[in-house]
C-alpha positions in Angstrom: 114.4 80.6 101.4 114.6 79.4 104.8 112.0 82.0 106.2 109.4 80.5 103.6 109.3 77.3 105.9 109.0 78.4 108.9 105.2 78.8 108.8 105.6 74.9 107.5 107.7 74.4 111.3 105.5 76.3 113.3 101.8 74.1 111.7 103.9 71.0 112.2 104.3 72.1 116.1 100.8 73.0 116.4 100.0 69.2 114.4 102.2 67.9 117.1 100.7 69.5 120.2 97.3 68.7 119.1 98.1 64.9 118.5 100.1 64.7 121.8 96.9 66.5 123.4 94.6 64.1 121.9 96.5 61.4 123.3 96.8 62.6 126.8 93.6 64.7 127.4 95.5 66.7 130.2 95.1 70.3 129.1 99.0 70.6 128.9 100.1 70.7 125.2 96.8 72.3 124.1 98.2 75.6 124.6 101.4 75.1 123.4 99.4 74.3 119.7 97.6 77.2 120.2 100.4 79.3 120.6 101.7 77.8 117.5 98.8 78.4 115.4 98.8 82.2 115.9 102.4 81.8 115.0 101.7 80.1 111.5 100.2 83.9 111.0 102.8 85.6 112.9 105.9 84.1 111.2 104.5 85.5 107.6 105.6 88.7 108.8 109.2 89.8 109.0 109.9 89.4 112.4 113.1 87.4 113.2 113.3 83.7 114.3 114.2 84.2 117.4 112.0 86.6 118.2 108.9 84.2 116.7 110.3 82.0 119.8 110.3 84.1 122.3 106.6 85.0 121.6 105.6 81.6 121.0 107.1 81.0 125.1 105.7 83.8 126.2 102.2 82.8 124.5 102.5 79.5 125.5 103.0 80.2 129.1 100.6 82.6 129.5 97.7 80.7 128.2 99.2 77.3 130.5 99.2 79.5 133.5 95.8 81.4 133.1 93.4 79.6 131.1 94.5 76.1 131.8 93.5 76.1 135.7 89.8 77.8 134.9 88.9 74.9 131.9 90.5 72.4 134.7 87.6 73.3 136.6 85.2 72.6 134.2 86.7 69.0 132.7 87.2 67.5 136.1 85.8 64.2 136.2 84.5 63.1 139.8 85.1 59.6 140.8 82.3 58.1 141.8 83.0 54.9 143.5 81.4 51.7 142.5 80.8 47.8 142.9 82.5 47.1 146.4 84.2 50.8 146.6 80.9 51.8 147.3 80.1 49.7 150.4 83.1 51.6 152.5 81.4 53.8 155.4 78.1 51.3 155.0 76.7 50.0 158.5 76.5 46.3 158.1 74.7 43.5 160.3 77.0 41.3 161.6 75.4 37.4 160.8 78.6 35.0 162.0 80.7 36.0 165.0 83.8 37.9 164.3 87.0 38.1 166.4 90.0 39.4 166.3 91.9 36.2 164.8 88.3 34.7 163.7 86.5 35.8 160.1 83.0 36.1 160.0 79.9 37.6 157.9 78.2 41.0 157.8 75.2 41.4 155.1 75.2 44.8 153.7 72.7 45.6 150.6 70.8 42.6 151.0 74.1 40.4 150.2 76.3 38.3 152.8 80.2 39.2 153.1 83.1 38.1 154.6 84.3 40.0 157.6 87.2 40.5 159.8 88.6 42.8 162.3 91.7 44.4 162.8 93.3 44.7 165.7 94.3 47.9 165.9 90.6 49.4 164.9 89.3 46.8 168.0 92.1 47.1 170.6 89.8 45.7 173.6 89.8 42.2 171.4 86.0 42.4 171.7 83.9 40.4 169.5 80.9 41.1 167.6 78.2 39.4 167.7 75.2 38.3 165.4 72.9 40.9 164.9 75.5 44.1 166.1 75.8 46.4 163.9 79.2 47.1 162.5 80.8 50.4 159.9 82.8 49.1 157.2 86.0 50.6 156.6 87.9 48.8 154.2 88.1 45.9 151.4 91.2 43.8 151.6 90.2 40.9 148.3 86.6 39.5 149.4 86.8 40.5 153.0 85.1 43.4 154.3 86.9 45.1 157.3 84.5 46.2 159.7 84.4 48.2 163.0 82.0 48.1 166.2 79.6 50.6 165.3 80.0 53.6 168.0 76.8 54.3 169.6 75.1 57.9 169.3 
């Protein structure tokens, strides 16, 4: 009587790990459904309960460990950074003066920026001037941070 449900238990564990799946996208419970779909088959033989569980780990396990790191591969989404994110590593012309306690401007792609410094990018306290050329290397808000450009 109680055997006659378990294939019930076993599709409502695979229903389960598909819906938590589809909720997560992280190619962690997909495997675990899988596992439970071959047991819907499995546990219409006469194999013991706990034995159904110990192959449903084991199953489980095996396809999280091998085939979960070689579709990983495949699904990995590169970031690909945009809007502002975009502009870090960018030379910039400086267009207003920019000190170490004084904002400025740098144009960059045809568009005029806020700039600062910090200090411990600039130890010397220099300032840049109109028309240097600077590297961007961060975005704190609407202010660039920039960099003297190193000379090659």
């Amino acid at each position: 009587m109680v055997f006659d449900s378990v294939p019930w238990i076993w599709l409502g564990v695979m229903l389960l790990c598909f819906i938590i799946e589809g909720l997560t996208t992280a190619l962690t419970s997909i495997w675990f459904g899988i596992a439970a779909l071959i047991m819907v088959f499995l546990s219409m033989l006469p194999i013991p309960i706990f034995v159904q569980i110990l192959i449903f780990a084991l199953l489980s396990l095996a396809m999280f460990a091998l085939a979960r790191p070689f579709f990983a591969k495949f699904l990995k989404v590169k970031k690909t950074p945009t809007n502002s994110d975009a502009l870090v590593g960018k030379t910039a012309i400086v267009t207003e003066d920019i000190g170490a306690t004084q904002k400025g401007a740098v144009k960059v792609d045809g568009k005029v920026w806020s700039a600062s410094i910090k200090s411990e990018d600039n130890p010397s306290d220099t300032l840049l001037k109109s028309g240097d050329s600077c590297i961007i290397k961060g975005i704190e808000g609407v202010t660039l941070i920039v960099a003297r450009l190193k000379e090659q």
